[in-house]
Residue, then its C-alpha position, 0 to 999 in steps of 0.5 A: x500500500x502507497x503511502x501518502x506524502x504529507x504536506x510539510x507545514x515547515x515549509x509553508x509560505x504566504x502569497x498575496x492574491x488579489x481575489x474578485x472583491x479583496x485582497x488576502x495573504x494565503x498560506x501555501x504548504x508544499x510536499x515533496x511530490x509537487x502538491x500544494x495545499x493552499x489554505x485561505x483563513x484556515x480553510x483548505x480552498x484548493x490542492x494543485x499539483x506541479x509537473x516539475x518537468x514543465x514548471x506548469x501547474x496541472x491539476x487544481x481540485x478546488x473551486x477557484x477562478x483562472x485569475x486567481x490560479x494564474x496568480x497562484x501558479x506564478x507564485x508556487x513556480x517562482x518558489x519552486x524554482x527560488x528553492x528546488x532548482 
């Protein structure tokens, strides 16, 4: 049986993203499999994973607007590459 990867709160950082109505700082926990979990007020509101190969996210599970998945995903790529490549 697989075991799964856990996120690593010692790891966790903060973006701003600009939602439709204000703007919020959002927690991001990482894994070593290229999940994130993003947590919005101690609400998990999205996972989304990155392929690594591509620097590209490819899944999001979580109801979230393309503007704020594009935010995200520059955020998450620019702190993949400041600290993984």
């Amino acid at each position: 049986m697989l075991q799964p990867i856990a996120f690593i709160p010692q790891h966790q950082f903060h973006v701003l993203i600009d939602f439709k109505d204000d703007e919020r700082i959002v927690a991001v926990l990482p894994n070593e499999a290229g999940r994130f979990r993003v947590v919005d007020q101690g609400k998990v509101i999205a996972e989304v994973d990155l392929e690594k190969s591509k620097h590209n996210l490819v899944c999001c599970q979580g109801k979230l607007e393309n503007n704020v998945l594009a935010q995200l995903e520059h955020q998450i790529i620019r702190y993949y590459e400041n600290h993984y490549a």
